[in-house]
C-alpha positions as CSV (number, residue, x, y, z in Angstrom):
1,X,100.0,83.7,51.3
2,X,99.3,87.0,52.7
3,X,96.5,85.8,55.4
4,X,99.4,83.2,56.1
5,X,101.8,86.2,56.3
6,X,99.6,87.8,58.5
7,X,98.6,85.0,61.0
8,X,102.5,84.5,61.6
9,X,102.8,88.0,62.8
10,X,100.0,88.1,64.7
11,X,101.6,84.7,66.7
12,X,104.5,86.3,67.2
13,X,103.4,89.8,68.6
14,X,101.7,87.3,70.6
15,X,104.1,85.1,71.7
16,X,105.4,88.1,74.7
17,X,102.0,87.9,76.1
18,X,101.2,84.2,75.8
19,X,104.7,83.8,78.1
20,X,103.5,86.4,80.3
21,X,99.9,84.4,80.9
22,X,102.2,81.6,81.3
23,X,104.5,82.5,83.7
24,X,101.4,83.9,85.7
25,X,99.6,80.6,86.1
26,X,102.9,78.8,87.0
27,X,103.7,81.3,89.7
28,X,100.1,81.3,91.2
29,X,100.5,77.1,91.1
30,X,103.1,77.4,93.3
31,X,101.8,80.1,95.5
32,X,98.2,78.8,96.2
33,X,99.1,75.8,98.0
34,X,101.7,78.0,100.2
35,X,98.9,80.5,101.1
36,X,96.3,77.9,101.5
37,X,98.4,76.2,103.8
38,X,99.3,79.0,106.2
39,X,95.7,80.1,105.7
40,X,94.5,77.0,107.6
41,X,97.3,77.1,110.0
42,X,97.3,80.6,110.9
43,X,93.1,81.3,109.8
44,X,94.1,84.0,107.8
45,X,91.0,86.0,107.1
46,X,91.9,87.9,103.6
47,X,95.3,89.0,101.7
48,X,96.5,90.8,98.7
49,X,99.2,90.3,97.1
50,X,101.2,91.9,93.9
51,X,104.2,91.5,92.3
52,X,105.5,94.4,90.3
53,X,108.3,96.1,88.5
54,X,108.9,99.6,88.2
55,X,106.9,100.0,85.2
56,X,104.0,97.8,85.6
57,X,102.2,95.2,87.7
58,X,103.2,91.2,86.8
59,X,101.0,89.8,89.0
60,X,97.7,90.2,91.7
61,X,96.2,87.8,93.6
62,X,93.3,88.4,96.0
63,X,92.6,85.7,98.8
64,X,89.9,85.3,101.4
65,X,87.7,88.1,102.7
66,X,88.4,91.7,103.9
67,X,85.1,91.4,106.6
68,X,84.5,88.0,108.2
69,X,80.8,88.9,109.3
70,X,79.6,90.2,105.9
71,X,82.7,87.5,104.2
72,X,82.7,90.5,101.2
73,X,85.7,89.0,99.4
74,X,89.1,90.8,99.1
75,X,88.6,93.1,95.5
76,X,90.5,95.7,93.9
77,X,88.5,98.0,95.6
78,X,89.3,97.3,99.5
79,X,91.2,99.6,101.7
80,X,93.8,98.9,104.3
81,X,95.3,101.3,106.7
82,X,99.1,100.7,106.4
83,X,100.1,101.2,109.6
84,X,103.7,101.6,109.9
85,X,104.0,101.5,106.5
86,X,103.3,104.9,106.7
87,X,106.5,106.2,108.0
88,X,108.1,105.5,104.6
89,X,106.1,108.8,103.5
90,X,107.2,110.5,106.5
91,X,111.2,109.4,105.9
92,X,110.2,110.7,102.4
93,X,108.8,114.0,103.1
94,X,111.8,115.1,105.5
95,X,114.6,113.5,102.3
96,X,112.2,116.1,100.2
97,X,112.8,118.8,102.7
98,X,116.7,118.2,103.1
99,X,116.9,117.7,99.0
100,X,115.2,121.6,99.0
101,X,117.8,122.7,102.2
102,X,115.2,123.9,104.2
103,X,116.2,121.1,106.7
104,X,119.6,119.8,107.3
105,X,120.1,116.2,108.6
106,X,122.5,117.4,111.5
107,X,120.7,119.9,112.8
108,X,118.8,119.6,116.0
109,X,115.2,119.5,115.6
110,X,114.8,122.3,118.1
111,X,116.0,124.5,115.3
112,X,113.0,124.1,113.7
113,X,110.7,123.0,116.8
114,X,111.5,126.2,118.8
115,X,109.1,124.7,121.9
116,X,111.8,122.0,121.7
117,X,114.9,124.0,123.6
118,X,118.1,122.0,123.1
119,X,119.6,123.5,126.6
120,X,116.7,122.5,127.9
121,X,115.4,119.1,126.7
122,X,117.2,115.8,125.6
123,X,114.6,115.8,123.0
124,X,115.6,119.1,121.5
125,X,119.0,117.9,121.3
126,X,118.4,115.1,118.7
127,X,119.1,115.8,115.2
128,X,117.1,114.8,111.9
129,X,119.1,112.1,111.2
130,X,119.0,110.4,114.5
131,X,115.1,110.8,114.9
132,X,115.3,109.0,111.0
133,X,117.2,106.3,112.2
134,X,116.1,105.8,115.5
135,X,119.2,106.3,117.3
136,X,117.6,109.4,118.8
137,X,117.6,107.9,122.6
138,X,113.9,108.8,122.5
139,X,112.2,105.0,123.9
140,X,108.8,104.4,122.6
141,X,106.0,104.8,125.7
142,X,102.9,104.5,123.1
143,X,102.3,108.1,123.0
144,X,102.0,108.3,126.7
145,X,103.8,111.8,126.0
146,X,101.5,113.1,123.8
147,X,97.9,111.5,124.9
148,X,94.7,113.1,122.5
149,X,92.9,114.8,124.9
150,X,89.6,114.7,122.7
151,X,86.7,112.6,123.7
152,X,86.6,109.2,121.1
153,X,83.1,110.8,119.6
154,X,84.7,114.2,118.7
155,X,87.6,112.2,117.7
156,X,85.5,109.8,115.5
157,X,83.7,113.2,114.1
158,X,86.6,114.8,112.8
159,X,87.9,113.9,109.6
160,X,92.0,115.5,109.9
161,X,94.1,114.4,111.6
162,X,95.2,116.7,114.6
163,X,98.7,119.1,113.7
164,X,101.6,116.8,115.5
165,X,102.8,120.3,117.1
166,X,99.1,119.6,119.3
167,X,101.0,116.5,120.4
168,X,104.9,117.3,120.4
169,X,104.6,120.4,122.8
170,X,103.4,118.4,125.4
171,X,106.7,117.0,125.7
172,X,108.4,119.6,128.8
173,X,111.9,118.9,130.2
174,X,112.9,115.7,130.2
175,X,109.5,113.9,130.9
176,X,110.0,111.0,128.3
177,X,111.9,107.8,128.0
178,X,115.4,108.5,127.2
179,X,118.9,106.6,126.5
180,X,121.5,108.8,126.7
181,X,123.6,105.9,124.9
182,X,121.2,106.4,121.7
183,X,121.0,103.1,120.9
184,X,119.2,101.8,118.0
185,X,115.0,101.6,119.3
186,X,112.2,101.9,117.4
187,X,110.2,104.6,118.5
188,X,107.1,106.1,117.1
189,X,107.7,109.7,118.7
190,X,110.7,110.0,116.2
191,X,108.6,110.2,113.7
192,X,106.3,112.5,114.7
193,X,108.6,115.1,116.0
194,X,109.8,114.6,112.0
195,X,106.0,115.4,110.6
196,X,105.9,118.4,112.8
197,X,109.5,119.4,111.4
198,X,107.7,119.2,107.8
199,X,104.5,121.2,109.0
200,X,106.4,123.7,110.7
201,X,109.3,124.2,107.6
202,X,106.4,124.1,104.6
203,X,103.9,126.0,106.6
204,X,101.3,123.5,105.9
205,X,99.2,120.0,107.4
206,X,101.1,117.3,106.5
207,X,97.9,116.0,104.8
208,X,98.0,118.7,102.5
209,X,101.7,118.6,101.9
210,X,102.0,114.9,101.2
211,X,98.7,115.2,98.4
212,X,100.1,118.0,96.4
213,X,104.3,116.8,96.9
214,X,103.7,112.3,96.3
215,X,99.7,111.3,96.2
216,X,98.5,113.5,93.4
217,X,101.8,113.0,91.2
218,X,102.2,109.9,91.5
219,X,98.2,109.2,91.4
220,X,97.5,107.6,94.7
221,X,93.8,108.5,94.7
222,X,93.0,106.2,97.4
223,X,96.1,107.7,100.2
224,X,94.3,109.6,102.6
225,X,95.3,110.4,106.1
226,X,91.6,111.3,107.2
227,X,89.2,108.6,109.4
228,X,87.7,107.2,106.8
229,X,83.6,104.8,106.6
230,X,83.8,103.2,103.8
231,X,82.3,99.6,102.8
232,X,85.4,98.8,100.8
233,X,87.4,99.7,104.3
234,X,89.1,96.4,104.8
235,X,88.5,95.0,108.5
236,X,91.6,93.8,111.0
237,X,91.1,91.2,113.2
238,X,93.5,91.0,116.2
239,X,91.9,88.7,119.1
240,X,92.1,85.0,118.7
241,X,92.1,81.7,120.7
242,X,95.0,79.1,121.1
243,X,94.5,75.3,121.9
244,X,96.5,73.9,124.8
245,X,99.3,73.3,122.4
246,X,100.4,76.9,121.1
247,X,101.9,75.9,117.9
248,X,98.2,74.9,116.8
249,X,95.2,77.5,116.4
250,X,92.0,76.9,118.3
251,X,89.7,76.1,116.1
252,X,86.6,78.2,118.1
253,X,88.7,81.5,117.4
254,X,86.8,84.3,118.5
255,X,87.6,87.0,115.9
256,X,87.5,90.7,117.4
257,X,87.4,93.8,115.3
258,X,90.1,96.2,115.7
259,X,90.6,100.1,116.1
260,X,93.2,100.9,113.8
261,X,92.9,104.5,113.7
262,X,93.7,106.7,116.4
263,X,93.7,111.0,116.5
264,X,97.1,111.0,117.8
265,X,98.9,108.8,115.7
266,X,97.3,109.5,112.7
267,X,100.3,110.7,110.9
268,X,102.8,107.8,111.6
269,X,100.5,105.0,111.6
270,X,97.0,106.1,110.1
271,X,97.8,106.3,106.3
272,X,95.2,104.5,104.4
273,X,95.5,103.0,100.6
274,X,94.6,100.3,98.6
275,X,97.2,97.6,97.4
276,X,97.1,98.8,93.7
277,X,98.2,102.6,95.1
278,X,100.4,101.0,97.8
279,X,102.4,99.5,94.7
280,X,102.6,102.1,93.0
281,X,104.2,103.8,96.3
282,X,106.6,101.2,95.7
283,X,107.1,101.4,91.9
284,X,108.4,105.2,93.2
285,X,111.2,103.7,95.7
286,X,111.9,101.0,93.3
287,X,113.0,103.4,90.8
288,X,114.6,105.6,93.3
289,X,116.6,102.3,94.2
290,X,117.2,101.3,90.9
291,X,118.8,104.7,90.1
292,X,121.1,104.5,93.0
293,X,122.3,101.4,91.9
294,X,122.7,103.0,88.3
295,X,124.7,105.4,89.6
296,X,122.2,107.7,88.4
297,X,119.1,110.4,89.1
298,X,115.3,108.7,89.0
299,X,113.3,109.8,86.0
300,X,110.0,109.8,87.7
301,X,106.2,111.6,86.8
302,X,106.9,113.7,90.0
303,X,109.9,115.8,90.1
304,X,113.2,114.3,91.0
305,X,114.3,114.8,94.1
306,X,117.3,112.5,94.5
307,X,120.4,112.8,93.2
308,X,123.3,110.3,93.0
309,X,125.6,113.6,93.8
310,X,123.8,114.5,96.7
311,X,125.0,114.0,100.4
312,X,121.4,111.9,101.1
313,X,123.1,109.7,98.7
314,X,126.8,109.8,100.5
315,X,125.1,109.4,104.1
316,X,123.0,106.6,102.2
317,X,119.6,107.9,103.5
318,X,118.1,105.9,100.8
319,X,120.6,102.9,100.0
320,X,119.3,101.7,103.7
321,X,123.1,101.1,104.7
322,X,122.1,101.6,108.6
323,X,125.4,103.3,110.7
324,X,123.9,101.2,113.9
325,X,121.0,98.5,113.3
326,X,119.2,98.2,110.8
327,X,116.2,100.5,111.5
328,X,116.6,102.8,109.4
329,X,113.2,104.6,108.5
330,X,111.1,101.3,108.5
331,X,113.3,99.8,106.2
332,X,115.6,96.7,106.3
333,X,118.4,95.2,104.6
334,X,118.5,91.2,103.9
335,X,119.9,89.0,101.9
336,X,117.5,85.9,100.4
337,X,118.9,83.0,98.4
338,X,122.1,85.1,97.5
339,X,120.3,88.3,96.7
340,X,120.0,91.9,98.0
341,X,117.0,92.8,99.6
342,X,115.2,95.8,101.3
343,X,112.2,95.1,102.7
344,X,109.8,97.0,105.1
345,X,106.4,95.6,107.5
346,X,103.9,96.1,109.8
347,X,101.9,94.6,112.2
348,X,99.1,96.8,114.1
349,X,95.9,96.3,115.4
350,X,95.1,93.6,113.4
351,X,96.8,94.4,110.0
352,X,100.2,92.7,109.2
353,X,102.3,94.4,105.9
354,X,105.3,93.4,103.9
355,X,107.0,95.0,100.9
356,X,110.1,93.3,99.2
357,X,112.6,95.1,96.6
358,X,114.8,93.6,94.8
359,X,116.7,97.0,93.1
360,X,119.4,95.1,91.1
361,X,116.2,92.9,89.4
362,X,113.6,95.7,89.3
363,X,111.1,93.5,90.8
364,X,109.3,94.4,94.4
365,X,106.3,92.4,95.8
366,X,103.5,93.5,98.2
367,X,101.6,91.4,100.7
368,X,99.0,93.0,102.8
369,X,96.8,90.9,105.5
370,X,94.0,92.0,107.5
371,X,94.7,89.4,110.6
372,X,98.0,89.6,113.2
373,X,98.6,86.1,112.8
374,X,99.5,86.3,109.6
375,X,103.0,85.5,108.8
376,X,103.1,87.9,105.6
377,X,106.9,87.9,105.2
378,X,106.9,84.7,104.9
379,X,104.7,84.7,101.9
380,X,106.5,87.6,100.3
381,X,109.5,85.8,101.3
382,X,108.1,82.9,99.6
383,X,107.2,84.7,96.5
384,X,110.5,85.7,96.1
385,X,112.4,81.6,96.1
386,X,109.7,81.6,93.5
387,X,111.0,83.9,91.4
388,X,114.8,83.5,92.0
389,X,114.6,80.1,91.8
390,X,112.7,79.7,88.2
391,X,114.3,82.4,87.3
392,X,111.5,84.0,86.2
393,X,113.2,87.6,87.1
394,X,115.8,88.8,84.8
């Protein structure tokens, strides 16, 4: 009677895990034939996805290869540079900054960037919040502001990235792009005038100040700015071939390797990670979001720096309600199959990025590519009907 006793509570400590496995295999039976099929259209060379909440990860799936030469397949081990995923660290750093009042989100950025005279440029003018949301007037010219005068081999040779104050007092007078409207563009100077803001206020590289404030609390061993060599580097692929009818992919497609990492963009584009650190990255804004909608601070293993009380949270820095477009720090509002969404992506040299949240349901999903074809927010978007529509998310 007791074995009996015993077997029945054994099968019902069970019985949580059991519906876990099971849940697992029915959402990777719906996936696989979704990502096979845009794999063949679109000759997808390798993606990871995950699906998490903010506590755990529900689900990983690892498809294709992250080299096409050496066809190493995609493991847990394989690193992607995020590209402009990385501005969500940067949007971070500066909420960190204004949370500790040594930066205000009014002010004009030449009150902390003194090369940056307000009188005397339009780009001293712009304040924090305007360079956050891109509504700055500051057009994007691909850096042709701020050039890295190093030669590629000393570039290649030296592992930091170069201070953003090398690149931001380059900028003299009015000698960039500008709208004086301020109308909602994406721009990639924003966010470097907002790294150097954070080096200049904390009196340190932003390497060092984004290891010691988010990677080493929230134990991101992977996230490192530096150029890295590494065999578990994952490899983009940009280049391709089209058949005379461009809705079809040629099917002699000659795959080029991209160049990803550059000295002067580093910082806003150059962050590297792999996917189980990038989800934890997003386990932290998922409880962030989660709080918010709580009406409540996040109880995180880093210290809080949020509050629902605080005017971040009136102006909405973090809810993502945009005052003009929806740009606002990389991240976007939507709304799929009746439910609130933020998601953010990217798509550069070769790598293509999507990250879903779903705050009210405590459930996020991550999809990382290594080819531009890729359409990887329609497989996160994918994921999600999945989950909505079996219900499989509370």
């Amino acid at each position: 009677m007791r074995t009996n006793l015993l077997l029945l509570w054994s099968l019902l400590l069970l019985c949580p895990y059991r519906s876990l496995i099971a849940q697992e295999q029915f959402i990777e039976q719906r996936l696989d034939p979704i990502y096979q099929d845009l794999e063949t259209r679109f000759e997808i060379q390798g993606t990871v996805i995950q699906i998490f909440n903010s506590d755990s990860v529900l689900l990983k799936k690892n498809y294709g290869v992250q080299d096409h030469s050496s066809k190493v397949p995609m493991n847990d081990s394989s690193l992607f540079y995020l590209s402009d995923l990385t501005k969500t660290v940067i949007a971070a750093a500066v909420q960190n900054e204004i949370q500790k009042k040594t930066v205000h989100p009014d002010s004009s950025i030449s009150n902390y960037l003194h090369h940056l005279d307000k009188n005397a440029t339009q780009v001293g003018s712009v304040t924090i919040h305007e360079l956050l949301y891109h509504i700055s007037g500051i057009q994007n010219d691909r850096y042709g502001m701020v050039k890295d005068d190093m030669d590629k081999e000393k570039a290649r040779n030296q592992k930091e990235p170069q201070p953003a104050s090398k690149f931001t007092k380059k900028i003299k007078g009015n000698t960039i792009p500008f709208d004086t409207l301020k109308a909602v563009e994406y721009s990639d100077i924003n966010y470097m005038l907002l790294v150097d803001v954070v080096e200049t206020v904390s009196n340190s590289t932003f390497s060092e100040y984004c290891q010691t404030t988010f990677f080493d609390p929230l134990e991101l061993e992977s996230a490192s700015f530096s150029h890295i060599k590494n065999q578990h580097l994952v490899t983009p692929y940009t280049q391709y071939a089209r058949s005379a009818d461009s809705t079809v992919m040629a099917t002699n497609r000659t795959f080029k390797q991209a160049s990803p990492y550059h000295r002067n963009n580093a910082y806003v584009e150059g962050l590297s990670m792999k996917a189980q650190d990038l989800t934890k990255w997003m386990q932290y804004f998922l409880a962030l979001n989660n709080a918010t909608y709580q009406g409540g601070a996040p109880s995180l293993n880093t210290k809080e720096m949020w509050t629902s009380k605080s005017k971040i949270d009136v102006i909405n820095y973090w809810t993502i309600n945009v005052l003009k477009g929806d740009l606002a720090m990389g991240w976007h509002p939507k709304t799929i199959l009746g439910e609130d969404i933020v998601m953010t992506f990217s798509q550069e040299q070769g790598f293509k990025h999507c990250c879903f949240l779903l705050p009210e349901r405590n459930i996020g999903v991550t999809v990382l590519t290594n080819t531009n074809r890729c359409p990887s927010p329609g497989i996160g978007y994918a994921i999600l009907e999945i989950l909505i529509e079996e219900e499989l998310i509370n």
